[in-house]
Structure formats: structure tokens, C-alpha cells
PDBQT receptor file of N, H, CA, C and O in Angstrom, charges set to zero:
ATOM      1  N   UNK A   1       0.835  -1.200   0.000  1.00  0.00    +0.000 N 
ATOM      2  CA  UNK A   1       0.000   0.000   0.000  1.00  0.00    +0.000 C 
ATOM      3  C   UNK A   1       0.872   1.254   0.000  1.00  0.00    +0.000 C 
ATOM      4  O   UNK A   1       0.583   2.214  -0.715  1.00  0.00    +0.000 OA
ATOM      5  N   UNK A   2       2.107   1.246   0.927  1.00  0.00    +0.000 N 
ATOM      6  H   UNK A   2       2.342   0.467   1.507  1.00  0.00    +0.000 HD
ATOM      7  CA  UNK A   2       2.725   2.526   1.290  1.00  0.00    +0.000 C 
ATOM      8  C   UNK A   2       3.705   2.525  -0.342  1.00  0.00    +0.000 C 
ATOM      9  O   UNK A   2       3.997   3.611  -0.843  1.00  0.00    +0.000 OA
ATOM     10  N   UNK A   3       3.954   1.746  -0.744  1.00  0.00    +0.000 N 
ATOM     11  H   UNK A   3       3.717   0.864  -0.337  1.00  0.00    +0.000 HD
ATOM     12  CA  UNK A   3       4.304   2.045  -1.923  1.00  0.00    +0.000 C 
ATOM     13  C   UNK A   3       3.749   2.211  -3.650  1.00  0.00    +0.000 C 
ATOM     14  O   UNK A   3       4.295   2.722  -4.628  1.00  0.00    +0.000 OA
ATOM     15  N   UNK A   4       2.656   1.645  -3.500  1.00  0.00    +0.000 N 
ATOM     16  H   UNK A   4       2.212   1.231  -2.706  1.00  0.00    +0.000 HD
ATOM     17  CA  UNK A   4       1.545   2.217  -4.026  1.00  0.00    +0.000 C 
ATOM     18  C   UNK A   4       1.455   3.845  -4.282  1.00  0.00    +0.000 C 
ATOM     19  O   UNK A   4       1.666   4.516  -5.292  1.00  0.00    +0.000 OA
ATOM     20  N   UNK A   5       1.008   4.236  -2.790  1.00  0.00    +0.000 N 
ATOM     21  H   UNK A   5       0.837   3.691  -1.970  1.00  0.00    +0.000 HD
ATOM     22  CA  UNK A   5       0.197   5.231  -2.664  1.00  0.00    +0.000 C 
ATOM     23  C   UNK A   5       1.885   6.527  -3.320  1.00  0.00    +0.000 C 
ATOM     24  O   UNK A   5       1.619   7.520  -3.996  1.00  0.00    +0.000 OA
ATOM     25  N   UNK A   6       3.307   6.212  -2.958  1.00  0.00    +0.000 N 
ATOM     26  H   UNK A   6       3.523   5.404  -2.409  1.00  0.00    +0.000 HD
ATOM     27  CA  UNK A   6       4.117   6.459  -3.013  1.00  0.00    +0.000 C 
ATOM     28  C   UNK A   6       4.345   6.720  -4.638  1.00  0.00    +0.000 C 
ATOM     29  O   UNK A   6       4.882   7.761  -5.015  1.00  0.00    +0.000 OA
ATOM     30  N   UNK A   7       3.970   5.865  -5.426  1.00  0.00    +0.000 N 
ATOM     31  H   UNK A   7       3.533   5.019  -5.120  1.00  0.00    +0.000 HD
ATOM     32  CA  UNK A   7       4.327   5.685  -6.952  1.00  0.00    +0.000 C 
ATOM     33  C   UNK A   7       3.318   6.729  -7.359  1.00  0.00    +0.000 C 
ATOM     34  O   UNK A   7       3.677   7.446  -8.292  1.00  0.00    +0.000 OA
ATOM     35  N   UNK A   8       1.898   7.000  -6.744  1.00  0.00    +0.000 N 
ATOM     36  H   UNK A   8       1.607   6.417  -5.986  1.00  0.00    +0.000 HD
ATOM     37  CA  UNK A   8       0.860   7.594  -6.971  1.00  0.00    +0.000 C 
ATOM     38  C   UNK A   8       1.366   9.253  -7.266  1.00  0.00    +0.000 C 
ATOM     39  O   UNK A   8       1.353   9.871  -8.330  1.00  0.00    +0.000 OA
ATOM     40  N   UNK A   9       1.696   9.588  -6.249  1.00  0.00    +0.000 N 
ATOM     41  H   UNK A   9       1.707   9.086  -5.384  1.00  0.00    +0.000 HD
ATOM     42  CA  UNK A   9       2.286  11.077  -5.641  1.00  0.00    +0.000 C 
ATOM     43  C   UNK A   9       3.360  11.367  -6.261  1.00  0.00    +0.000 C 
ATOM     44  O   UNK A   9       3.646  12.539  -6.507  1.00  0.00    +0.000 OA
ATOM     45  N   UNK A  10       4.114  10.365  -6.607  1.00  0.00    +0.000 N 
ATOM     46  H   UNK A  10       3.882   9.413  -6.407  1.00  0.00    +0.000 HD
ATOM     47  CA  UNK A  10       5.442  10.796  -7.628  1.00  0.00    +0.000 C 
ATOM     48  C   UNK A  10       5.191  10.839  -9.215  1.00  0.00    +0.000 C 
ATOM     49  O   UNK A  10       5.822  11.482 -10.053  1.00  0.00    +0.000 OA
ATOM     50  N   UNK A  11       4.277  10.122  -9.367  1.00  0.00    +0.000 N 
ATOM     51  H   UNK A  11       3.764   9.599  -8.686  1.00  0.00    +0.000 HD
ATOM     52  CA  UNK A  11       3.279  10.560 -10.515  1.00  0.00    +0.000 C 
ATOM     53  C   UNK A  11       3.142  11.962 -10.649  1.00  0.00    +0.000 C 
ATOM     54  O   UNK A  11       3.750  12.474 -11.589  1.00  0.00    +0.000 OA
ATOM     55  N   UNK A  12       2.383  12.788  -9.810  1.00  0.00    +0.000 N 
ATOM     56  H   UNK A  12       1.889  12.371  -9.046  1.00  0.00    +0.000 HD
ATOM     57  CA  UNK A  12       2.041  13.695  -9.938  1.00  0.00    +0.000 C 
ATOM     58  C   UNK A  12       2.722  15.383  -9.310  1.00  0.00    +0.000 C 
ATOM     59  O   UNK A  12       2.294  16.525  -9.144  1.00  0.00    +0.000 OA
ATOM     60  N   UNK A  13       4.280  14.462  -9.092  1.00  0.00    +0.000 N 
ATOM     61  H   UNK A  13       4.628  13.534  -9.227  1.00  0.00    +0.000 HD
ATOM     62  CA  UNK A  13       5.689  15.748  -9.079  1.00  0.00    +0.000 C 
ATOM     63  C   UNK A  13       5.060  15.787  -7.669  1.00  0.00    +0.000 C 
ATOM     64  O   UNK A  13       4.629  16.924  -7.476  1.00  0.00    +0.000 OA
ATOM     65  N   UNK A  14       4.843  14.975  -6.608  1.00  0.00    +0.000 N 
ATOM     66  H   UNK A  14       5.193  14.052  -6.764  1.00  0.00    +0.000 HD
ATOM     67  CA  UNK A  14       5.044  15.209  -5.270  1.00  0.00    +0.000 C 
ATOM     68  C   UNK A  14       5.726  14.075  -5.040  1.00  0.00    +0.000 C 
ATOM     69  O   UNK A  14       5.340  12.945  -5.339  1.00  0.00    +0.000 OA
ATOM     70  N   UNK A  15       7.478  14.571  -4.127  1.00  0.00    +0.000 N 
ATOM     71  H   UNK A  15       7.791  15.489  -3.884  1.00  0.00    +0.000 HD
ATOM     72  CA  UNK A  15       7.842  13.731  -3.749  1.00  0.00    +0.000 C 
ATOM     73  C   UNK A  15       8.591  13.708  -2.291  1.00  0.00    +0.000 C 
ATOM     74  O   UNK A  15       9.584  14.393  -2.045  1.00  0.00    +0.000 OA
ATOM     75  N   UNK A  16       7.981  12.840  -1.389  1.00  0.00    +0.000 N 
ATOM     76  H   UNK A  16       7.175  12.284  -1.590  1.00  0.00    +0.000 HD
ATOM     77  CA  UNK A  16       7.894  12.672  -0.324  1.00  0.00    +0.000 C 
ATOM     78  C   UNK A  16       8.557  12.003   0.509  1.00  0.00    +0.000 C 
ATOM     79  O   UNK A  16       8.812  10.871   0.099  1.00  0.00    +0.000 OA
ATOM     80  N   UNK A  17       8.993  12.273   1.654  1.00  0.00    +0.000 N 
ATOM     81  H   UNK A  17       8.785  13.193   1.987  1.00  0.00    +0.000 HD
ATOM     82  CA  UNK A  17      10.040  11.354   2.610  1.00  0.00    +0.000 C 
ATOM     83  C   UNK A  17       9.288  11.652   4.122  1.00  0.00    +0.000 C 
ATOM     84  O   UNK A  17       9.290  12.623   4.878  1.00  0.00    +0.000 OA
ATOM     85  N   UNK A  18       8.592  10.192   4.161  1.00  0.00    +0.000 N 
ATOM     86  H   UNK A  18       8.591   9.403   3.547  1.00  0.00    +0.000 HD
ATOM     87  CA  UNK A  18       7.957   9.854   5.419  1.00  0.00    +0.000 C 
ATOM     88  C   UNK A  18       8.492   8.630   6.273  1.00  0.00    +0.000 C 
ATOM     89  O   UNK A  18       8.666   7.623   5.587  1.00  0.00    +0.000 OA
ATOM     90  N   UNK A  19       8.773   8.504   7.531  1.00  0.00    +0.000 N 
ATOM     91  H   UNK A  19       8.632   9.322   8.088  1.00  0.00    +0.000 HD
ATOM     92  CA  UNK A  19       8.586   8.067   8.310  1.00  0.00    +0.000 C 
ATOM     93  C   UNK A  19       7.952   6.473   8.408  1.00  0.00    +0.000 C 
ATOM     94  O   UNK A  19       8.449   5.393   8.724  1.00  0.00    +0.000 OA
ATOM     95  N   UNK A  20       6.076   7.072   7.801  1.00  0.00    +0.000 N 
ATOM     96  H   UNK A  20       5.672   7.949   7.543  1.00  0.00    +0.000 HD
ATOM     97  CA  UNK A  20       5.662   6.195   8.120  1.00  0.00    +0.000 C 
ATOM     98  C   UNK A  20       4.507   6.009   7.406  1.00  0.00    +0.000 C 
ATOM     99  O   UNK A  20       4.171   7.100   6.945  1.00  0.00    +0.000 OA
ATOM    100  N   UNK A  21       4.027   5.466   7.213  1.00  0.00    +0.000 N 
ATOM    101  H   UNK A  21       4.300   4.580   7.587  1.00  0.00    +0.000 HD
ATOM    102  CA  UNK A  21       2.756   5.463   6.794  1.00  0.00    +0.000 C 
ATOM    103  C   UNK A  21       1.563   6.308   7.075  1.00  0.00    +0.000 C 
ATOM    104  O   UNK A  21       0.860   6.896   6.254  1.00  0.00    +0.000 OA
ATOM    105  N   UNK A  22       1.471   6.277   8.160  1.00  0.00    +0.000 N 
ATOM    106  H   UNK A  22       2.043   5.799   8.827  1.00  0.00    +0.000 HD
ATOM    107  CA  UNK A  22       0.437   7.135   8.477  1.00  0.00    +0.000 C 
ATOM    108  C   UNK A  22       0.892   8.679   8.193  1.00  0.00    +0.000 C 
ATOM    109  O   UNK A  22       0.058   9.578   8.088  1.00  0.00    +0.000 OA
ATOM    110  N   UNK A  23       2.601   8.941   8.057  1.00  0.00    +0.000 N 
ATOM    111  H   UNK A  23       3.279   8.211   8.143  1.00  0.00    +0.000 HD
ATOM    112  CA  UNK A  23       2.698  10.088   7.470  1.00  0.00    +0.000 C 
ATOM    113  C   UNK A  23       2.633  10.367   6.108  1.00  0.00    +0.000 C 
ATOM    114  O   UNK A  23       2.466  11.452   5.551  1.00  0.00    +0.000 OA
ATOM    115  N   UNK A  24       2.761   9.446   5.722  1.00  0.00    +0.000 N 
ATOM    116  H   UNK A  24       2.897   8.565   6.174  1.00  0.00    +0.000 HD
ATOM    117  CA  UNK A  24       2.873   9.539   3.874  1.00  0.00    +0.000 C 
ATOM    118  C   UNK A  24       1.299   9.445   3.370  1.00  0.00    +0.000 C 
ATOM    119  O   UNK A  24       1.069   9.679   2.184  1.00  0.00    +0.000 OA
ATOM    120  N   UNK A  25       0.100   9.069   4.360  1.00  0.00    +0.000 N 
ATOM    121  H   UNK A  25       0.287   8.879   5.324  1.00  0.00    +0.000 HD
ATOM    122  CA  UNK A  25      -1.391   9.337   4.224  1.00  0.00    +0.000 C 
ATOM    123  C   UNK A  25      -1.807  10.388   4.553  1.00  0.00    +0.000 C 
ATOM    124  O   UNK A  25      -2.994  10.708   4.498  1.00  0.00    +0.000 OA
ATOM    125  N   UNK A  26      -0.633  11.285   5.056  1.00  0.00    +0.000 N 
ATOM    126  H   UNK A  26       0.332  11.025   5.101  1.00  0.00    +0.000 HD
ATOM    127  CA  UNK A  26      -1.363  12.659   5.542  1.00  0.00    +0.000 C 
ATOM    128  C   UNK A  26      -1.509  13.650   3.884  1.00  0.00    +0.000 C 
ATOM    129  O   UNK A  26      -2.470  14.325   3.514  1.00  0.00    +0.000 OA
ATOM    130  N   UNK A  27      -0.365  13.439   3.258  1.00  0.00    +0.000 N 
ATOM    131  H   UNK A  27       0.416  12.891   3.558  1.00  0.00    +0.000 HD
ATOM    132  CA  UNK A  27      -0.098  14.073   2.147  1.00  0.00    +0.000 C 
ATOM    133  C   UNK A  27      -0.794  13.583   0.796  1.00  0.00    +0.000 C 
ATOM    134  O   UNK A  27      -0.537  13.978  -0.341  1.00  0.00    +0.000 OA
ATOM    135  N   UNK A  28      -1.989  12.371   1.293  1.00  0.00    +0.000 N 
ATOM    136  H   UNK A  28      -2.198  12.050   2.216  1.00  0.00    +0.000 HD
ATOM    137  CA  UNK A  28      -2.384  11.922   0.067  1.00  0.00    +0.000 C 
ATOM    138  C   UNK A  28      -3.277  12.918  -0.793  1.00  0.00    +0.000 C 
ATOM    139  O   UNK A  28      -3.827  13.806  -0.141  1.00  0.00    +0.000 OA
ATOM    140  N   UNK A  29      -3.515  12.897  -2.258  1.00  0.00    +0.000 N 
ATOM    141  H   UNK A  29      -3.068  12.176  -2.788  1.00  0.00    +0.000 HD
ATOM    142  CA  UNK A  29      -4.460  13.811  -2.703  1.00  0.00    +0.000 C 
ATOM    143  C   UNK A  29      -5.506  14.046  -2.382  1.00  0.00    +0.000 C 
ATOM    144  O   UNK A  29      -6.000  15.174  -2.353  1.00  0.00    +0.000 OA
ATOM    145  N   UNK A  30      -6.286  12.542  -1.941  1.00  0.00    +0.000 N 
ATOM    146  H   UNK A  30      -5.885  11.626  -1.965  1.00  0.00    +0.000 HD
ATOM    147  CA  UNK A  30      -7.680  12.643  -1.473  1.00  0.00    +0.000 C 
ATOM    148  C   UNK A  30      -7.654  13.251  -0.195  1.00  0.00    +0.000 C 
ATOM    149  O   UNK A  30      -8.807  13.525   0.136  1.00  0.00    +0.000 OA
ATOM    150  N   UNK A  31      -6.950  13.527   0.530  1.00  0.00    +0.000 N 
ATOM    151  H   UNK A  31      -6.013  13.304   0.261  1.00  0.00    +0.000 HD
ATOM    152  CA  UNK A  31      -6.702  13.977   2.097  1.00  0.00    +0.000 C 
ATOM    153  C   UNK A  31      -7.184  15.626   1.954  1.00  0.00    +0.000 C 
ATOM    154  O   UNK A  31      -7.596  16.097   3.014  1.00  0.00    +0.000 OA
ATOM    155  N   UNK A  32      -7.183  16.399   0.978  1.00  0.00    +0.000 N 
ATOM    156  H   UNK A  32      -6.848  16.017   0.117  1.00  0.00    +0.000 HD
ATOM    157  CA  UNK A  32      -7.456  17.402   1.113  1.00  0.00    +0.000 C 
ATOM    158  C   UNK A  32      -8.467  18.391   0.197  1.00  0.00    +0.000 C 
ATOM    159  O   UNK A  32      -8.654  17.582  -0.713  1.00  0.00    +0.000 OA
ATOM    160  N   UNK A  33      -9.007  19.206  -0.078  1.00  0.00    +0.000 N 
ATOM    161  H   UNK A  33      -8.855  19.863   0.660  1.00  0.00    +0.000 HD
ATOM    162  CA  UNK A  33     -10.206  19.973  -0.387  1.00  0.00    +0.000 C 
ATOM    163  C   UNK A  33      -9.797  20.458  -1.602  1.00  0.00    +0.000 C 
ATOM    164  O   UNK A  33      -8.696  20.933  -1.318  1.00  0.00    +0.000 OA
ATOM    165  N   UNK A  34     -10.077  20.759  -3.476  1.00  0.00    +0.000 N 
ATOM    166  H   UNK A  34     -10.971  20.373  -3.706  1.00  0.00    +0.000 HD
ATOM    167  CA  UNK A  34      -9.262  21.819  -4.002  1.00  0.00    +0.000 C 
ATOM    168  C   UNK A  34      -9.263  22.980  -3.327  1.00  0.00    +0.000 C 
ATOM    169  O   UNK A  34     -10.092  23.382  -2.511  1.00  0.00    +0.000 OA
ATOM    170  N   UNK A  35      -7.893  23.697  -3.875  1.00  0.00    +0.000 N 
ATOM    171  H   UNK A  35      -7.220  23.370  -4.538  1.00  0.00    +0.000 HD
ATOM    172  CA  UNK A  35      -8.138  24.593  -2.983  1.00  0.00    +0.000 C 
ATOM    173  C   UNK A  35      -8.827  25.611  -3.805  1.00  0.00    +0.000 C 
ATOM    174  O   UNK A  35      -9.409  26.537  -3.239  1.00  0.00    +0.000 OA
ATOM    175  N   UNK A  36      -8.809  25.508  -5.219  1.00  0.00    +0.000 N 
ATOM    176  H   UNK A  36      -8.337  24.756  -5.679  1.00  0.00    +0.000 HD
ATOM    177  CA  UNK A  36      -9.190  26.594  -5.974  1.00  0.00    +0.000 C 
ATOM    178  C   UNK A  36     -10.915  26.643  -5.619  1.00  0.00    +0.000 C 
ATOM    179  O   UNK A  36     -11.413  27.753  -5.430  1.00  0.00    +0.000 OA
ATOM    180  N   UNK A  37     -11.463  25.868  -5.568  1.00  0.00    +0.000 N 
ATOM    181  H   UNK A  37     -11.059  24.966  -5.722  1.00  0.00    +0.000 HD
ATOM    182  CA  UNK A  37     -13.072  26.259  -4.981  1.00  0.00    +0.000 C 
ATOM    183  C   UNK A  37     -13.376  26.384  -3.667  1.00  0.00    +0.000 C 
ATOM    184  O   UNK A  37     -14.509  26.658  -3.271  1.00  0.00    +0.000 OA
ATOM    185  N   UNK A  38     -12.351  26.184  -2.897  1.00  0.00    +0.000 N 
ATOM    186  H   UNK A  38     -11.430  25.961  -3.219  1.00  0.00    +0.000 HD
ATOM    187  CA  UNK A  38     -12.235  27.126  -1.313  1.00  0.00    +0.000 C 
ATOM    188  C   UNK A  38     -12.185  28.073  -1.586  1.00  0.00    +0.000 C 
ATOM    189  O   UNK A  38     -12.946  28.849  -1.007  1.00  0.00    +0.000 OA
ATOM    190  N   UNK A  39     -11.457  28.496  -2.418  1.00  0.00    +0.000 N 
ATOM    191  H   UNK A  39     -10.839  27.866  -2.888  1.00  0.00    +0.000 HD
ATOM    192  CA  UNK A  39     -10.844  30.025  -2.575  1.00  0.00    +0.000 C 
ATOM    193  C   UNK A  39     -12.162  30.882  -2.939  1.00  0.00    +0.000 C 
ATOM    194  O   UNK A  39     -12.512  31.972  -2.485  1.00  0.00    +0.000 OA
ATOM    195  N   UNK A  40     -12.872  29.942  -4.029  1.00  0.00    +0.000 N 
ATOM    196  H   UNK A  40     -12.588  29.057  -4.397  1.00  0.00    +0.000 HD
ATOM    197  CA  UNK A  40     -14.214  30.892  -4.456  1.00  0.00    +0.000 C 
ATOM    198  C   UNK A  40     -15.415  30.650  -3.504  1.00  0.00    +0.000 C 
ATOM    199  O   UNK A  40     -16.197  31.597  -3.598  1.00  0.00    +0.000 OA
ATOM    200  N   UNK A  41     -15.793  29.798  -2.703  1.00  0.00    +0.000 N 
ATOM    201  H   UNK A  41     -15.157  29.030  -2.626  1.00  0.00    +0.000 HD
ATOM    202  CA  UNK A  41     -16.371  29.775  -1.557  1.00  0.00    +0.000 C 
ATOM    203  C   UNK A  41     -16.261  31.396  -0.578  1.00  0.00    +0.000 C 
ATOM    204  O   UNK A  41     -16.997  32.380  -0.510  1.00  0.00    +0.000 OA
ATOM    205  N   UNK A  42     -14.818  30.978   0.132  1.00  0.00    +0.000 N 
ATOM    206  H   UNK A  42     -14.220  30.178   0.077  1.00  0.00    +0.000 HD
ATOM    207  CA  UNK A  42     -14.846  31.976   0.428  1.00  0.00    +0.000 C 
ATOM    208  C   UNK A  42     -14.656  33.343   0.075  1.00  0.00    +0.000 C 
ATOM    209  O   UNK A  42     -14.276  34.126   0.945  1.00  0.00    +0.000 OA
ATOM    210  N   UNK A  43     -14.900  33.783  -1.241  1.00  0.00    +0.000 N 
ATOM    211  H   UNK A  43     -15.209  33.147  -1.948  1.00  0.00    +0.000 HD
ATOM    212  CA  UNK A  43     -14.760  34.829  -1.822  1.00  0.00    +0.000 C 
ATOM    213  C   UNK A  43     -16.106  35.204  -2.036  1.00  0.00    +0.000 C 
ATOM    214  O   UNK A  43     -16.494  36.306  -1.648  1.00  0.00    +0.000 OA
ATOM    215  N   UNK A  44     -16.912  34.362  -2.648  1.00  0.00    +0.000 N 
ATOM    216  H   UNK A  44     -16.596  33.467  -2.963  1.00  0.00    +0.000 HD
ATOM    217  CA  UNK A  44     -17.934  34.569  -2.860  1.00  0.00    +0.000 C 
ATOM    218  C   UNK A  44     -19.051  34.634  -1.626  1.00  0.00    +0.000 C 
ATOM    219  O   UNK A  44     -20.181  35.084  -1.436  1.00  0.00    +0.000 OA
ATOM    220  N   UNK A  45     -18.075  33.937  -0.947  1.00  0.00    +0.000 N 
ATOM    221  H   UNK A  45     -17.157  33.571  -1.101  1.00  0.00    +0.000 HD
ATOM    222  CA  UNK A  45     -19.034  34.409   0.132  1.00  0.00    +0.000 C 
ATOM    223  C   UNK A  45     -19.484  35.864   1.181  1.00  0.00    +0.000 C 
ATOM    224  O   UNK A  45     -20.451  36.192   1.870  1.00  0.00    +0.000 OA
ATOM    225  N   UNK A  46     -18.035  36.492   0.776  1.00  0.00    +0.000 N 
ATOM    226  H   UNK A  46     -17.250  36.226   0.216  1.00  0.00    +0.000 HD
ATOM    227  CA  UNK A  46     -17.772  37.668   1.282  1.00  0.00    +0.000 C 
ATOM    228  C   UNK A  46     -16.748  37.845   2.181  1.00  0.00    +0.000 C 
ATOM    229  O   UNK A  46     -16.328  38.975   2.427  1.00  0.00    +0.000 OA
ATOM    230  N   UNK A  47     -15.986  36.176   3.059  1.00  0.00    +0.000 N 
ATOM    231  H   UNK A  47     -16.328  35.258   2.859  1.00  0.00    +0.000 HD
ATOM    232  CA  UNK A  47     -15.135  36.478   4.115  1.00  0.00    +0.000 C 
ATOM    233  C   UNK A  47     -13.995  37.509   3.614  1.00  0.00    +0.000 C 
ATOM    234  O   UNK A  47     -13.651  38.556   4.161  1.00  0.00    +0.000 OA
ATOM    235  N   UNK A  48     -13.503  36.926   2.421  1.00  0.00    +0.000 N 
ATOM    236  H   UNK A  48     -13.782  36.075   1.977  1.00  0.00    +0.000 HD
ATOM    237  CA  UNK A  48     -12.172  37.250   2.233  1.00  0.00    +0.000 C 
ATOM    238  C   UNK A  48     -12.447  37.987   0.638  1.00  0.00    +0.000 C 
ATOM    239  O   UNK A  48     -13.566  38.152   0.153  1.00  0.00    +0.000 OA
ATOM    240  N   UNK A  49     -11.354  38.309   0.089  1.00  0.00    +0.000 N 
ATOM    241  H   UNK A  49     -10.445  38.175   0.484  1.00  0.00    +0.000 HD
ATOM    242  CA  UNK A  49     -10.749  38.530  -1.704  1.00  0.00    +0.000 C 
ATOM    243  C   UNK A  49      -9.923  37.945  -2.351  1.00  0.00    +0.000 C 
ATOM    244  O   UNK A  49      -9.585  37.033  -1.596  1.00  0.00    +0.000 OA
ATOM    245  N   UNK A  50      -9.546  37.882  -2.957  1.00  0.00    +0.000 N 
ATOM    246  H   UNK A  50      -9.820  38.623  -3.570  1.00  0.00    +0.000 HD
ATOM    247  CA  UNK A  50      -8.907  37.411  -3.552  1.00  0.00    +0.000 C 
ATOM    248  C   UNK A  50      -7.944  38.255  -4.365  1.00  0.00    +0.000 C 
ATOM    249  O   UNK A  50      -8.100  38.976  -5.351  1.00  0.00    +0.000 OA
ATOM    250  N   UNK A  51      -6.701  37.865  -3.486  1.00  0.00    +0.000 N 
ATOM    251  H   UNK A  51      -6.574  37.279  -2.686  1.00  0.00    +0.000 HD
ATOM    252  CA  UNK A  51      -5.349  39.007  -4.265  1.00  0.00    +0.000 C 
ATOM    253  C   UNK A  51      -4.122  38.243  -4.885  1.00  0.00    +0.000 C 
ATOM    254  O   UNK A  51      -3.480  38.708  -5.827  1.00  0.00    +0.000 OA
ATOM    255  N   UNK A  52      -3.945  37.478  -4.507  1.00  0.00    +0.000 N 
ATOM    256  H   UNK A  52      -4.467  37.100  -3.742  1.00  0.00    +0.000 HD
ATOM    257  CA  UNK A  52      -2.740  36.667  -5.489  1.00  0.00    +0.000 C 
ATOM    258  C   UNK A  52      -3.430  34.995  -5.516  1.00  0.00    +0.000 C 
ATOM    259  O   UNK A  52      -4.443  34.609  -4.933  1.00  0.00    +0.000 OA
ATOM    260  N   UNK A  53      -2.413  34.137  -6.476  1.00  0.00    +0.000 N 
ATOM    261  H   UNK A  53      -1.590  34.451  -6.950  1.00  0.00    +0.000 HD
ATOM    262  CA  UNK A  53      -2.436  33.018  -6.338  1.00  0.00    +0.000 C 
ATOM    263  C   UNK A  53      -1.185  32.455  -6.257  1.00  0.00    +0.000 C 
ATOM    264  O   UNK A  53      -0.464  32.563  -7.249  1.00  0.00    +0.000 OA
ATOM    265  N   UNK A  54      -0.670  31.730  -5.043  1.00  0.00    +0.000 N 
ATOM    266  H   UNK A  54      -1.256  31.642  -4.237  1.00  0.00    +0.000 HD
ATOM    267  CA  UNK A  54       0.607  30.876  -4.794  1.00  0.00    +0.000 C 
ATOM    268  C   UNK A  54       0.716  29.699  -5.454  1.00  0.00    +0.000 C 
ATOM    269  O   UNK A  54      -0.244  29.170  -6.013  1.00  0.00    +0.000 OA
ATOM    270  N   UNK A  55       2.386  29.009  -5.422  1.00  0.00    +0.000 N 
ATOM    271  H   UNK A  55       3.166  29.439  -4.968  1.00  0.00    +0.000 HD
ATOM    272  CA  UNK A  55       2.365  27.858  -6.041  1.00  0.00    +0.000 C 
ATOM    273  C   UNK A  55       3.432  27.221  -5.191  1.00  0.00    +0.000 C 
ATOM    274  O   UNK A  55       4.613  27.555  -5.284  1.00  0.00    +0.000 OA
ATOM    275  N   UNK A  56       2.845  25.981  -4.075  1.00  0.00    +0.000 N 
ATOM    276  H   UNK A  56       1.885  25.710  -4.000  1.00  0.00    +0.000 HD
ATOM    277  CA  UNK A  56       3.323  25.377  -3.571  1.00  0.00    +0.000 C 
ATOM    278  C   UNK A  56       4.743  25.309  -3.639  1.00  0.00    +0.000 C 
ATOM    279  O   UNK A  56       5.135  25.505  -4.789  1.00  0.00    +0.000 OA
ATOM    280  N   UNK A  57       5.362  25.168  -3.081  1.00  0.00    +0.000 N 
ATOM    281  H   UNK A  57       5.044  25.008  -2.147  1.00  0.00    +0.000 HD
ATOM    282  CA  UNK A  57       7.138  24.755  -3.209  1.00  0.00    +0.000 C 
ATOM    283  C   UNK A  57       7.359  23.518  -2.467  1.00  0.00    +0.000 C 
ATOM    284  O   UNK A  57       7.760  22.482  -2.998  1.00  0.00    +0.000 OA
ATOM    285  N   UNK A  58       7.117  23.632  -1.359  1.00  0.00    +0.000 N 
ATOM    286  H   UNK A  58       6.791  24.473  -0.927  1.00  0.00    +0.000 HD
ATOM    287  CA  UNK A  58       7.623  22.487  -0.314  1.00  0.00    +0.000 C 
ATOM    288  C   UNK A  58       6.347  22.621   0.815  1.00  0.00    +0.000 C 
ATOM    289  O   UNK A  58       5.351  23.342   0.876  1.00  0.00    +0.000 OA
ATOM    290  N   UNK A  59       6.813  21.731   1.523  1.00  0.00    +0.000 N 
ATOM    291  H   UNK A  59       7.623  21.146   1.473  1.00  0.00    +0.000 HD
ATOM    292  CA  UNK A  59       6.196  21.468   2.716  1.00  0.00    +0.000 C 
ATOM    293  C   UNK A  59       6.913  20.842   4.033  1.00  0.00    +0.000 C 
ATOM    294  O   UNK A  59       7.125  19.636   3.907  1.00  0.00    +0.000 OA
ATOM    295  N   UNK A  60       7.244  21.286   5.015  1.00  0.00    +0.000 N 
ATOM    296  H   UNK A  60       7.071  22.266   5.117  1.00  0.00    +0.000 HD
ATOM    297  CA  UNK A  60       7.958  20.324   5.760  1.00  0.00    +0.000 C 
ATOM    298  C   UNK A  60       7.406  20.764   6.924  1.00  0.00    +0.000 C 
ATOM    299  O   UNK A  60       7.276  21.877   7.435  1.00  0.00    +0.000 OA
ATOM    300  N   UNK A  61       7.062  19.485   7.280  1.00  0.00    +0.000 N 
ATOM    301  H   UNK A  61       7.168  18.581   6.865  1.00  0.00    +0.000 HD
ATOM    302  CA  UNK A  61       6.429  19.392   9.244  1.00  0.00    +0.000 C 
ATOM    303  C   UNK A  61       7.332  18.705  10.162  1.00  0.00    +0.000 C 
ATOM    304  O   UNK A  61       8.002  17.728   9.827  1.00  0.00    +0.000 OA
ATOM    305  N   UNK A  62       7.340  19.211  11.285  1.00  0.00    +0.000 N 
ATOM    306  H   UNK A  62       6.796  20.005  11.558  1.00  0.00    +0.000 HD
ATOM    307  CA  UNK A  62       8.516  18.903  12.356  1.00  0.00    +0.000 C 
ATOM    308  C   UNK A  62       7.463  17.644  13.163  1.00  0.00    +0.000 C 
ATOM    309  O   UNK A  62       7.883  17.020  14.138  1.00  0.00    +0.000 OA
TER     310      UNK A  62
């Protein structure tokens, strides 16, 4: 599975150095929301605006 999910993510130019499994499931794709229709959620909703758009680089958790 952990290498599976591993071949998956390097597929798609994420590449990852976990521990463990349960860390290398934190970073899976399905694990998280797009963000581009958060973004219009909350725009449209009124919280926020919308002034730039970022592009991931890294990620590293202690």
C-alpha cells in the first residue's frame, strides 16, 4: 500500500520522505479539499478577496 500510494504522488511531481505510513497518508491527494473552490467559496461568500495566487514549493512538518 505505502508504496503504491508512493508511486501515486510521484506521478504527480510530489515527492515525499515519510517516516511512516500514516505520514505519507497525511499528504495523500484525497486527504485534502481543491483549494481553488475554497478560494471561491470563500470569496464569494464575502469572508475574504482574492489578491494573489501561490504555487506550492515544499512542505515540511517537524
Amino acid at each position: 500500500m505505502c508504496d503504491r500510494l508512493r508511486g501515486k504522488l510521484e506521478k504527480e511531481g510530489i515527492n515525499i520522505r515519510a517516516g511512516s505510513m500514516s505520514g505519507l497518508a497525511e499528504e495523500a491527494p484525497q486527504a485534502y479539499k481543491d483549494v481553488s473552490c475554497v478560494v471561491n467559496v470563500v470569496h464569494n461568500a464575502g469572508i475574504a478577496r482574492k489578491v494573489a495566487r501561490l504555487k506550492l514549493v515544499a512542505v515540511i512538518k517537524a
